[in-house]
Structures are given as C-alpha cells and as structure tokens.
N, C-alpha and C positions, 0 to 999 in steps of 0.2 A: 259699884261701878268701877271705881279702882280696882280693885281686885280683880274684876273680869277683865278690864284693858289690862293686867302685866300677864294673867292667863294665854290671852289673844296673840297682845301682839308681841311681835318679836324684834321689833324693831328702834327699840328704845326709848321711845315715844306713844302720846298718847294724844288724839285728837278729840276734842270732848267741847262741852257747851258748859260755860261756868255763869253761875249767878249769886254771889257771896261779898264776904269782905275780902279786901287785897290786904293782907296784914303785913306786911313790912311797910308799906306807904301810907296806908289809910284809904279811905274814902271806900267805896265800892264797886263792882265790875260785873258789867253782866255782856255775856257777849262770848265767843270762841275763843279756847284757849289752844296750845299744845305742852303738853306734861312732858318734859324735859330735862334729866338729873345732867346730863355727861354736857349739854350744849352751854345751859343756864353755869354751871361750873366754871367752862372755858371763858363764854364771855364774863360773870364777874371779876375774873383773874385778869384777863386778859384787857381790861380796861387800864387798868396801873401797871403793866409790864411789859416794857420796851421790848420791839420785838428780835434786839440785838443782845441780852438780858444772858440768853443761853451761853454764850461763848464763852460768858467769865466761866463756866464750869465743866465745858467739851472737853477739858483735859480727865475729868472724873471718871467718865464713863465708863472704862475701862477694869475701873477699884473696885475689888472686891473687899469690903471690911470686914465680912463674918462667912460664916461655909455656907449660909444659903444667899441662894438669889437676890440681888436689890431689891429691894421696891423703890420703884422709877415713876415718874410721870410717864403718861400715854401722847407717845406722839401723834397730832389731828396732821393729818393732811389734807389740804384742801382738794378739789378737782381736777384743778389743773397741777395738781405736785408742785407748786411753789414755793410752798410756807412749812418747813421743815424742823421747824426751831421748836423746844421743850417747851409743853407749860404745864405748869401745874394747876393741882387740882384746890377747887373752893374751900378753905378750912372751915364753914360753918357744918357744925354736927348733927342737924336735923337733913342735911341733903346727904350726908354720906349713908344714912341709916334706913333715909326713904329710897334707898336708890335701888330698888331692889331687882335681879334678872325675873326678863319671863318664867315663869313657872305654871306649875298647874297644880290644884289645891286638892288636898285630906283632910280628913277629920280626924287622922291616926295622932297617938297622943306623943310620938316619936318626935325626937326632935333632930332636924338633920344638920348638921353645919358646911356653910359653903367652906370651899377653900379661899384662905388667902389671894386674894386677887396679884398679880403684879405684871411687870413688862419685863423680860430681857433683853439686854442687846447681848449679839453674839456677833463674831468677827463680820458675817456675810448680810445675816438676815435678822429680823427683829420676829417675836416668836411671845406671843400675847395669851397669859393662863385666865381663863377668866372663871366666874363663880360657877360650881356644879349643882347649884341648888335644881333641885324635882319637884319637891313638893313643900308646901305652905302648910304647917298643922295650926290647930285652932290656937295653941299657945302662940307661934307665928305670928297671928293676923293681928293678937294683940299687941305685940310689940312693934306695929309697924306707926310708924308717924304717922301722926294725921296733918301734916303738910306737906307741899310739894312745889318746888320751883315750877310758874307757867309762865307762856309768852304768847302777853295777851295781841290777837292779832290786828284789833282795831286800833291800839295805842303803838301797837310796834315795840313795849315793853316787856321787861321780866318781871314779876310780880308773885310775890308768896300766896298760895292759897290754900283752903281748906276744902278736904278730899269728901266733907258729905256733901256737899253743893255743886258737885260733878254731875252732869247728865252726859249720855251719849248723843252724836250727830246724827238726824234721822236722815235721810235720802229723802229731798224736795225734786220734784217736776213741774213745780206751777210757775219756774222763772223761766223756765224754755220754753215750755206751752206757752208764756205769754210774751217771747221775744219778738217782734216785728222788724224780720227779718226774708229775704228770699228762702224758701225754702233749698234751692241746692248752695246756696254759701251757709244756711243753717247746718246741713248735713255731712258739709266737707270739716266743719268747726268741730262735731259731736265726732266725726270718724277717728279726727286727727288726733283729740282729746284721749279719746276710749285707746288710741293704741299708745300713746305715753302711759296710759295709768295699768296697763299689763304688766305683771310681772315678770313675766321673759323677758329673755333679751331679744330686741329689734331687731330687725337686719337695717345696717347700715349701708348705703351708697359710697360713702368716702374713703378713699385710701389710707387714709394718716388715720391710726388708733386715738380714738377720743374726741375727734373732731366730726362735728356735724353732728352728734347723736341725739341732740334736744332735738325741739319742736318750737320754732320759732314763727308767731304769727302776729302781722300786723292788720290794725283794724283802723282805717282810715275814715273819715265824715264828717258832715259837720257837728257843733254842738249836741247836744238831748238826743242823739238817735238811738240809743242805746248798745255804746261800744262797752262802754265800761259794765253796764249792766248782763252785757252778754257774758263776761268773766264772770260777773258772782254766780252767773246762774250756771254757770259750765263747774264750779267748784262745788254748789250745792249739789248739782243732780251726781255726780264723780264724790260725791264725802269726801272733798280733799280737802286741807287747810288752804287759804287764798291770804299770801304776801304782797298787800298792795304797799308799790313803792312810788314816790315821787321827787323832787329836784330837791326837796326837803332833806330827802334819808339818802340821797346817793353822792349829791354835793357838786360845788362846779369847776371841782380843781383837778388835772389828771391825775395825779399823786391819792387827792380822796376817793377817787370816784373808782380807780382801781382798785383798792382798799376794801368800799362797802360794797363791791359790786361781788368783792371774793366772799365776804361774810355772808351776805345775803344769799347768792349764791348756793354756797355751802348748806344754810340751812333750809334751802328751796330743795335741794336735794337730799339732807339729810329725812326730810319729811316727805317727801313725796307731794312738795305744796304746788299748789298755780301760784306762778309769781307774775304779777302783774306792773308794767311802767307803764305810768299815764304821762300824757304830753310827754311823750319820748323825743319826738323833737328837737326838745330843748337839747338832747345829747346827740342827736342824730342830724344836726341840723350843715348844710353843704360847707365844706372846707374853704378857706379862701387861701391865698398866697401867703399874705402877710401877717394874717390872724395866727401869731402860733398858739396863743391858748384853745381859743379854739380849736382846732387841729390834734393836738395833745388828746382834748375830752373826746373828741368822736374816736378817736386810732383807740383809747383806750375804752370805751366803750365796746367796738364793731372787736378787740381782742379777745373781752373778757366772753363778751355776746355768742361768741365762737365755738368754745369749749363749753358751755353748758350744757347738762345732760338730762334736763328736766322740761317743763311745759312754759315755753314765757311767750307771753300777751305783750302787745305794745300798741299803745293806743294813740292817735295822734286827728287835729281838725286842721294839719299844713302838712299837707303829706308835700306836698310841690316844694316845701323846703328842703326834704331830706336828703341825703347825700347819697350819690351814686352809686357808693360801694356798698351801703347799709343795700338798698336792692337785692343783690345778690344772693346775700344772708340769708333772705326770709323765703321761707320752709311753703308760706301761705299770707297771699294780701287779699283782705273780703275788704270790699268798698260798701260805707253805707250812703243812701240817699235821703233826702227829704225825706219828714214824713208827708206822706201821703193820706187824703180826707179819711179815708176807710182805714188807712195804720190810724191816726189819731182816734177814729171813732173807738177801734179795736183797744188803744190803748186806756181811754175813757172807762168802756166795759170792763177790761181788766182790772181797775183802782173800784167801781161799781162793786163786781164780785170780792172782793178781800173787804172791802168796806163791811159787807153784810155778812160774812163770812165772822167778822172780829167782832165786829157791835153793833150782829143781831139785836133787834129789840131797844137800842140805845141807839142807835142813830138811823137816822132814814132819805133816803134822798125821793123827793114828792115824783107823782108819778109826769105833773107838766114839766120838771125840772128835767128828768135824764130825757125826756121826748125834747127840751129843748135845746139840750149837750150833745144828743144822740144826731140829732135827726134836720136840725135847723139851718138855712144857709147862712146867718149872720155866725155861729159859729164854724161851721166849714170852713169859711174863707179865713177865720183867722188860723195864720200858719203858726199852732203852739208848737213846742218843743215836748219830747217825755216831760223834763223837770219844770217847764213851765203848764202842763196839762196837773200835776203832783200838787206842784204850787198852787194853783186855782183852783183843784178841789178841796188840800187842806183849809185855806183863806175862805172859801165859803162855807165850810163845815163852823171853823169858829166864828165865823158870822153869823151864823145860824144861833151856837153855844151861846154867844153873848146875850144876844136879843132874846133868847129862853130864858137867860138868868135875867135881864132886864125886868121883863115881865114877872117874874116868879117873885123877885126883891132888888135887895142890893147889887148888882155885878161887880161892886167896887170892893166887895170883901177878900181880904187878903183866903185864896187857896179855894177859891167859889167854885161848885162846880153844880153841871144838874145834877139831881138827885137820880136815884137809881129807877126810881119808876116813873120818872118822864122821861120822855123820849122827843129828841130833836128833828126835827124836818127843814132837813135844807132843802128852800123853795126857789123856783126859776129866779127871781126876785136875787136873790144873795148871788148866783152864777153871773148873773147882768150885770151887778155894780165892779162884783170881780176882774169879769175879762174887759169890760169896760176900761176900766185902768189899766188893765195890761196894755191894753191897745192904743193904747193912749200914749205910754211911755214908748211905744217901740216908734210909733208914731214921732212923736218928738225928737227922738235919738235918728231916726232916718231922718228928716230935716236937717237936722245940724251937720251931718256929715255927707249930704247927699245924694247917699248911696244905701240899697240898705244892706245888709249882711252879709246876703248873696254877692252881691255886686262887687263889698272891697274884698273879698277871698278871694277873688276872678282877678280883683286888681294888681291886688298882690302878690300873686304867683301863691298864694297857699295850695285851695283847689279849685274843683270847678262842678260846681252845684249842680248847672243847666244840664252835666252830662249823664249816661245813664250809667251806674255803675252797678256790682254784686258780684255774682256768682261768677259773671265773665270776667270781669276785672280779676278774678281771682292766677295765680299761676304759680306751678310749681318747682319746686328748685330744680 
C-alpha cells in the first residue's frame, strides 16, 4: 500500500486509513491518517524555534565554504507569503530515509542512486535540485523503513507509524444518500465541492492575484440537523482528508489565532483537505466599539479567511450573531431547518439500515419496535435531534444487551458480552422507557427556563427557527 501511494501520488503526501500502534507515544490508533515526511519535519522543528531564530545567520547565505553548492534548508512559504524565515529540517534518521520521492517500481536488480538533494540561493531567484530517482528495485524496497511520520486526523496529532497496517480510502456515498437535506442546497454543496477538488486551475472573479480563490461556505441551524455531518460526508464521498478545527486548535488571542490559522491553513492546502470550523461564531461573532480584543479576533480571522485557496466549511446555530463583514466573504450560506416528521423517520431508517448492515445476525430491532419508531404519533411529535435520534437508538440497543446478559447470567462481569450466537432484540418496550426520558428532561429544562429552544434563539438574536430556510436562503458572492 505504501509503495503504491509514493508510485501514485506526486504530491508528497499520502492519504490512507491506519489501524496499528502509534510508536513513539504508545497506545493505539485507528482511524485516518495523512503520510507526511517534509510537513511532520517542519512542524517538529518548528515547535522549539523562534521564528526570529534565522537572522542570527542572514549574514551566511551568501558563503560559499567549498566549490559545490550548500546544502541549505528549504524555505516553506506559506499562502499568503508571510512567513519567509529558514527552518531546518527534523534530525531523526528514520524520516530522512523513509522520505522517499514518487516513483515508479522494477524488479530490475540495478541500483539507481538519487542525486544529492539541496537549495540554492542565488542573487535573484532561489532554484530547488530535488531527487531524480525513476525507479524502486527489489533491493530498494528492502531498504526502505518500515516507519513513517502521520497525522492523525481525529487527534489533530503527529504520530509514528507502521507502513503494514496502512489501508487505502474507499469512496463512501451512504453519508450523502442519507443527508436530510433540500435537495437544491444538497446540489449547490456537491457542485461547489467537485469544483475545488479539480485539478485545474479555476477561474477566478477577483481582481487582486490570490484573493478569493477558496470556497468558502457557511452552514447555519439549529443543533443535530446535520451541518457538521454534511462535511464528513462531502470528504468521504471527495477522498479528501477532513481538518476539523475548533476554539480549542485555533485559540482566542489575535496574535494565536493568526498564527494557527496560517499552519492550519497551509496544511489544508498542502493536502488538498476539507477544513472544517465548527461554532465559527465564536470568531466571527459582531464587532463592538470598545471591545478591542474582540475586534482584533474577528479582523484577523475575516484576513486570514480571505486568502485561502482550498475548501472551508464553517458551521454555526447563531448565525444572527455574526458580523456583517464576514457576509461578504462567504462564497455560499445553506440554511438548515428543523427536522421534520418524515426527516426524523428517514433519519431513524437510516441508523435501521447500518445497524443490519454491521450486526446482521447479532442484533435486531423487533418488528412492533421500528413500527413503533417508524410510524407512531407519540413518537412524531417528539421533536428529536440527529444526535439525540443516535443517542436513543444506542441507549436502547444496550438496554436490550444488558437484559440479554441478565437472563443469560451475571451482567455484572467485568468485559460480559453476548455470546456470538444469541442474538439481541431490541423490543418497543426499551424505545418507550428510552425517549420516555428524553422527554422528560427536555420537559424539565423548558419549565425552568420558560421557553423552550426555539423560543430563546428567537430571543436572543441567534436565529429564527419559525422561518423557512435552505436552498433560497442560499446566495452567492
């Protein structure tokens, strides 16, 4: 699988499904990676070195010590040409030696050697020799490491791993098929998507080189309607890696946030990834007079937001907070709504099919149960969410598990499970005590505050529920 991605691709990177051990930290990882020698490098280095570090040595550059060429570090520039300064490269010896250029593979017993890799600067222009390697022979493959810098996407980390426990990304379509969504704000999402992940270049609208070239779409609604889920499934069906970021990874100081917005950034477009900010909001949220921190986060957010040349998502349930200039910006706003009785049935059906799908034969939901999930008005009328429909089918699934092991023996054994040849039937009975308590607590919680969901969003200037939004709410730059 490694060998076919550096055959492939050419772009320094490898996008792949890892399920092994993470060896330089420990523990284990399973989940999407991206294979990375030249990124994983910078940023190790680039954690302990100030980025003012280069100057003591600007005077060098110039020196030639011996009759060939230096070998220099490789200047990164970022996107917007900011970030100018040297850094060097990671001194561990298992990444300089896995780090190998695309190629394409022999069996010939020829051994080819690349050339010395290095940078020149020269008076005008800087002028980058890199490896001529063609071909991999079998003595080749054996010497290639069996580890490789990844960065794993769900932790947001760099992580060492082991190259036999690489799979490739298959192409899914069962998170769009089961988006519940308008169909023309579905189609404007998939058009917009499909022409960032072309490999030509665009035609751009904007005058100024570099500006406006991304794809910038906001996804506004309330909670569980599925905004953020519309991302994974726009990254799954696209095989692109998916950079979800949040207040966590981006920070709330101008100074940081410009900082990880450029990292991030950078590698959203060194990958070709969907980069996603949830509860954008919180950066986008209206300027005041006298707030200057404030003021600072957004200017430097709506700057960085500007020059990006990739695909970003921004997902928000107070669009009514945001600031007047961030409008502008955005390329595409789909509004979601409520769900509705027949989205919720649909979404029901959808956890139904993947359930049987995965644990045919090992679990079963009775046939009075999905007639009474499917089809009942005492569930219609309660208004779930996606993640609270997810939550209510998991909680009755192990209500079911339990009361199987009940019967069967102990449940109180530490690591109990059913056995492989019963099979559990979650009955109407477990769904009833389930949304029973949901309903109960949402119950509670509107009492005490008077109002219920709908009502302080309206109140508060977030957004406004009652109205119809989607495909019309949509407009473009």
């Amino acid at each position: 699988m490694y060998l076919e991605g550096l055959q492939k691709n050419r772009n320094g990177h490898m996008h792949c499904v890892y399920d092994g051990p993470d060896i330089e930290n420990g523990g284990r990882y399973r989940g999407k990676v991206v294979v990375d020698h030249e990124n994983s490098e910078i940023d190790a280095y680039t954690q302990f070195l100030p980025p003012d570090e280069h100057a003591r040595f600007a005077s060098y550059n110039d020196i030639l010590l011996r009759d060939q060429p230096p070998i220099i570090p490789k200047v990164r520039r970022s996107s917007q040409r900011s970030r100018t300064y040297t850094r060097r490269r990671h001194p561990e010896p298992y990444r300089r030696r896995s780090a190998a250029s695309p190629a394409s593979f022999s069996s010939s017993s020829e051994d080819s050697q690349p050339d010395t890799p290095y940078t020149q600067f020269g008076e005008e222009s800087l002028t980058e020799q890199r490896p001529t390697l063609t071909e991999i022979t079998e003595h080749q493959r054996l010497l290639i490491w069996p580890q490789a810098p990844a960065f794993a996407l769900s932790t947001k980390k760099w992580m060492t791993i082991s190259l036999g426990h690489v799979d490739r990304v298959e192409r899914s379509d069962d998170s769009i098929k089961n988006l519940q969504l308008d169909p023309p704000a579905a189609q404007i999402i998939k058009a917009l998507s499909m022409q960032q992940d072309q490999s030509g270049d665009s035609w751009g609208a904007d005058f100024i080189e570099g500006k406006g070239a991304g794809q910038i779409i906001l996804l506004h609604g309330p909670p569980g309607v599925g905004k953020t889920y519309t991302v994974e499934g726009i990254s799954e069906w696209l095989r692109r890696p998916l950079i979800s970021l949040s207040v966590a990874d981006i920070g709330t100081t101008e100074t940081r946030v410009e900082q990880e917005l450029m990292k991030w950034f950078d590698l959203a477009e060194a990958w070709n990834a969907v980069l996603l900010v949830d509860e954008a909001d919180i950066f986008l949220e209206q300027r005041k007079n006298r707030d200057l921190l404030r003021n600072g986060l957004v200017s430097a957010f709506l700057r960085r937001m500007e020059y990006f040349r990739g695909l970003l998502f921004l997902t928000t349930n107070r669009v009514g907070q945001i600031d007047d200039a961030f409008m502008s910006r955005v390329h595409m706003a789909i509004g979601y709504e409520r769900l509705s009785p027949d989205f919720r049935r649909n979404i029901w059906e959808g956890f139904f099919r993947k359930l049987e799908r995965e644990r045919a034969g090992k679990i079963l939901v009775g046939p009075s149960a999905r007639k009474f999930v499917l089809h009942s008005d005492e569930v219609r009328k309660i208004e779930l969410n996606g993640r609270e429909i997810r939550n209510a089918l998991q909680t009755a699934i192990t209500l079911a598990e339990f009361e199987s092991l009940e019967g069967a023996g102990d449940p109180g054994e530490s690591g109990a499970t059913p056995s492989s040849s019963q099979i559990v039937i979650v009955e109407e009975d477990h769904f009833r005590r389930v949304l029973k308590m949901s309903e109960k607590f949402h119950d509670y919680v509107t009492a005490i505050r008077r109002e219920d969901e709908v009502q302080r969003a309206k109140v508060r200037g977030d957004r406004d529920d009652y109205a119809k939004v989607g495909a019309a709410d949509s407009r473009s730059k």
